[in-house]
Every structure is written in structure tokens, then in C-alpha cells.
C-alpha positions in Angstrom: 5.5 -10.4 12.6 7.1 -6.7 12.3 5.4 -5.2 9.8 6.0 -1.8 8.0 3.3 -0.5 6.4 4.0 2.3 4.0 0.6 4.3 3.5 -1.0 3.5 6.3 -2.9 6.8 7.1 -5.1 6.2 3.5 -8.3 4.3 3.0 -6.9 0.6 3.3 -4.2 1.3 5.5 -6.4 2.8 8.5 -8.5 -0.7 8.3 -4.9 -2.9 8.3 -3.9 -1.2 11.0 -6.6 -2.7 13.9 -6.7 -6.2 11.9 -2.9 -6.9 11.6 -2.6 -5.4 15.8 -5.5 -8.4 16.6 -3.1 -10.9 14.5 -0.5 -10.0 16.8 1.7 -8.3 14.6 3.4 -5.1 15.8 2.7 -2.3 12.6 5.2 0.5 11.7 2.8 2.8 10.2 4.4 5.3 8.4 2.7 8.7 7.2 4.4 12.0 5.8 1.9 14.1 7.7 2.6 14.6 11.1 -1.1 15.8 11.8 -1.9 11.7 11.0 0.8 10.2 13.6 -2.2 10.5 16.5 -4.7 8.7 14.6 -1.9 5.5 13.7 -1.4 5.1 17.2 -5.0 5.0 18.1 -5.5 2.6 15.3 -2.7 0.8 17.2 0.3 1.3 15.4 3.6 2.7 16.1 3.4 6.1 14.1 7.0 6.4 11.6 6.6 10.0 10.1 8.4 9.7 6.6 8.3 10.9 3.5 8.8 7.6 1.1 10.7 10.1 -1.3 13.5 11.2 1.1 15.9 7.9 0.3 18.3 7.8 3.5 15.4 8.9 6.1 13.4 5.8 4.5 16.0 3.3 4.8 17.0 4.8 8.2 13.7 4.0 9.2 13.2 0.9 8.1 16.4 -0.3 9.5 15.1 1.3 12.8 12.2 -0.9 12.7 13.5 -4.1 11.4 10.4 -5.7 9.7 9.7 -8.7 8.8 7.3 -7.6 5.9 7.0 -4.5 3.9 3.3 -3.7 3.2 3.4 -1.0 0.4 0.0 0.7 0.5 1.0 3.9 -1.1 -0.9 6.2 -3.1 -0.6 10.0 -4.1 -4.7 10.5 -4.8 -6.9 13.5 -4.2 -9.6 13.6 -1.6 -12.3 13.9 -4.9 -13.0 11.6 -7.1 -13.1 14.2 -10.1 -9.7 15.3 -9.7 -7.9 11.9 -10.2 -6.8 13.1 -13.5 -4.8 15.8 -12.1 -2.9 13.6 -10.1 -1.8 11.1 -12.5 1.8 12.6 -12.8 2.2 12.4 -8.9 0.5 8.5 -8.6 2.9 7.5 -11.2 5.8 9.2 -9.5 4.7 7.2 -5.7 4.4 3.8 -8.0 8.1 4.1 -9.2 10.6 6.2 -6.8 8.6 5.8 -4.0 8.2 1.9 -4.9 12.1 1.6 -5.9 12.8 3.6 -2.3 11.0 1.2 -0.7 12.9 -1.5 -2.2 16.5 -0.2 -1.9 15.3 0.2 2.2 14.2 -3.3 2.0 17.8 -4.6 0.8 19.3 -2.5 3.1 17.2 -3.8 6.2 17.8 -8.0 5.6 15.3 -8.1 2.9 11.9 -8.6 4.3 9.2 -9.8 1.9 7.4 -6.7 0.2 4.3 -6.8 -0.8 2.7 -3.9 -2.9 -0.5 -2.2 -4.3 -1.6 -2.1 -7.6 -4.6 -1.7 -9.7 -6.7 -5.2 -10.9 -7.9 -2.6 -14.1 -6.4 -2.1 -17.4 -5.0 1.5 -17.1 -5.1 3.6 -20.6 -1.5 4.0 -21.8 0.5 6.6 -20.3 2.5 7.4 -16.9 0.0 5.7 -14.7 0.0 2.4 -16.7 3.9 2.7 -17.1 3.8 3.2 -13.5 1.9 0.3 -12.1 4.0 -2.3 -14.8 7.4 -1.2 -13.4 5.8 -1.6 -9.8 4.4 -5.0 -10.6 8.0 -5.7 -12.2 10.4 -4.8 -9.6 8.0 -6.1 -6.4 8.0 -9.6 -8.7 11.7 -9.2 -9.2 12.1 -9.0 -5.6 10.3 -12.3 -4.9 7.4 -9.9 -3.3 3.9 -9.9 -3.7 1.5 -7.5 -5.8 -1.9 -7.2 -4.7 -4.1 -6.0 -7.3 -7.0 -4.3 -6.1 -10.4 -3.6 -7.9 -11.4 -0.4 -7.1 -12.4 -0.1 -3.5 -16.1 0.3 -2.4 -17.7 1.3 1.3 -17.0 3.6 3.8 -13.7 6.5 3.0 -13.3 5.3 -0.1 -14.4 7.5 -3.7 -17.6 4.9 -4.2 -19.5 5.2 -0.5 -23.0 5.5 -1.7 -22.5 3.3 -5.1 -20.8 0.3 -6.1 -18.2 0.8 -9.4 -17.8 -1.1 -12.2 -16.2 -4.2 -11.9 -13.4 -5.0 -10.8 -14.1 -3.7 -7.1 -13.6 -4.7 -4.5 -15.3 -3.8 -0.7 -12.5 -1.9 1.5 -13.6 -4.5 4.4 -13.2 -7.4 2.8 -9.8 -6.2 0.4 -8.1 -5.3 4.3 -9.4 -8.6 5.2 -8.0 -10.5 2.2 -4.4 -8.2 2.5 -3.8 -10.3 6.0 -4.7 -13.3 4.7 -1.9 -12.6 1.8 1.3 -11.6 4.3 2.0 -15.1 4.0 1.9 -15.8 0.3 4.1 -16.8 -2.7 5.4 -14.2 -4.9 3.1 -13.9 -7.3 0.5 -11.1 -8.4 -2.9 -11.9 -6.5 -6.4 -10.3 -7.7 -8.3 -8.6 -5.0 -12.0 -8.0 -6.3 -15.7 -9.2 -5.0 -15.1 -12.0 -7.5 -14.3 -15.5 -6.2 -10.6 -16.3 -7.0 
């Protein structure tokens, strides 16, 4: 399959990348930062430089690439744990235009299926929660797929030396479970160390 991955330069996206290439699929990854186009293509995807918040570049793109499937991987997260807070406002804002931009490129490009990260934790009231339901609500609306992560464990990611509270999930085996999901009924499916 064609598949677009939006986010593909963060945490899970770098480990898609190699796993959906041995599938046989051909990735789009798609980064704003230009200084992250060398490392797609060494992870062996075809580097899209877009910003998910510039509408007609987005849909131009997508059109250019024609997917089959439209992995949404994005997030707008520091590099340090501790300033997570800070970044709420932004996170929120990726979750809903950057979600709905994704989506309007999707019905502009034959509709291919979507599927689209969330959070597998109760988020305290507020933008972020806000965020993630109107995510999960307009990926469900579009017959797409929400993958609700536990928060990811293991090399790059905030928890490298430590294991979080539950829900987590290892990065290795969430990328590993993400393939395994191109394929599924839309639904919302849990992605933690917990059996399903």
C-alpha cells in the first residue's frame, strides 16, 4: 500500500518508517522541518516537507502522493518531559486543525482510510481532553481508525530509563502493533503492554 504518514520524523514515526518499507509498502513521510527530510529517506521513506497547518499545501500533497492509507502520527510535544504543560495549547491545536486538515486532504485525494493517534489515558478536562474527543470523533466519523496509545516507553521516547504508569506501552512493540492495525475496522483500538 501507499501510505502517508503524517509525523513521521517523531518517536513512533522513525520506527514505522523501516517496518511498513519491509511490508512493502511505499511511506510518504511527511515532516515540517526540512533539517529531518535526510533522515526519512534513510529510514526509507520518500521525505514530503509540509506543514499539516498550511490547508492547500497539505491537500496538494496528498493528492501528489495518492495513498491508500493516511497514518496520523502527529504531535506538537517538547523535547522534555517537564515542559509538556507548556505545550498543551499547541497539542490541542495539532489534534483538531491539523487532524480536520488531514481529513479535508483525505476527501480530496479518493478517501483513503485514516487512521490516527490518541491517548489510551483519561486526560484532565480542558483543551487537550477537548482535543483528543473531537480527534477520536471526526477519525470515527470518517470510518478511520484511532489508535490509542499508553504512554510510550524505551529508546527516544520521555520514559527511557523507567517504565510509566499504566497504560504504556513499549515504542517497539506499539510500531509493531500500528502495522498490524493498517488493516483494521474502524473502531478505537487500545495500544498498551496489556493483552487486548
Amino acid at each position: 500500500m501507499r501510505i502517508f504518514l503524517a509525523g513521521a520524523s517523531g518517536v513512533i514515526g522513525q520506527r514505522l518508517i523501516p517496518r511498513l518499507v519491509k511490508e512493502g509498502h511505499v511511506v510518504g513521510g511527511m515532516t515540517r522541518s526540512a533539517g529531518k527530510t535526510e533522515l526519512l529517506a534513510r529510514l526509507g521513506a520518500e521525505p514530503i516537507l509540509c506543514d499539516v497547518f498550511d490547508r492547500d499545501a497539505l491537500v496538494k500533497a496528498v493528492r501528489d502522493f495518492a495513498p491508500d492509507v493516511i497514518l496520523n502520527e502527529l504531535t506538537d510535544l517538547p523535547d522534555e518531559a517537564e515542559k509538556i504543560g507548556d505545550h498543551v495549547e499547541l497539542n490541542a491545536r495539532i489534534r483538531t486543525e491539523g487532524n480536520q486538515n488531514l481529513i479535508e486532504a483525505a476527501r480530496q485525494s479518493g478517501s483513503p482510510k485514516i487512521l490516527a493517534q490518541t491517548v489510551a489515558w483519561r486526560l484532565q478536562a480542558g483543551p487537550g481532553a477537548d482535543a483528543v474527543a473531537e480527534l477520536e470523533r471526526s477519525v470515527l466519523a470518517e470510518g478511520g481508525v484511532v489508535l490509542s496509545y499508553g504512554q510510550f516507553y524505551g529508546p527516544g521516547t520521555y520514559y527511557e530509563q523507567r517504565i510509566p504508569a499504566e497504560p504504556r506501552a513499549q515504542i517497539d512493540h506499539a510500531a509493531d502493533r500500528t502495522v498490524e492495525l493498517l488493516g483494521a475496522p474502524s473502531g478505537v483500538v487500545v495500544i498498551t503492554d496489556q493483552p487486548a
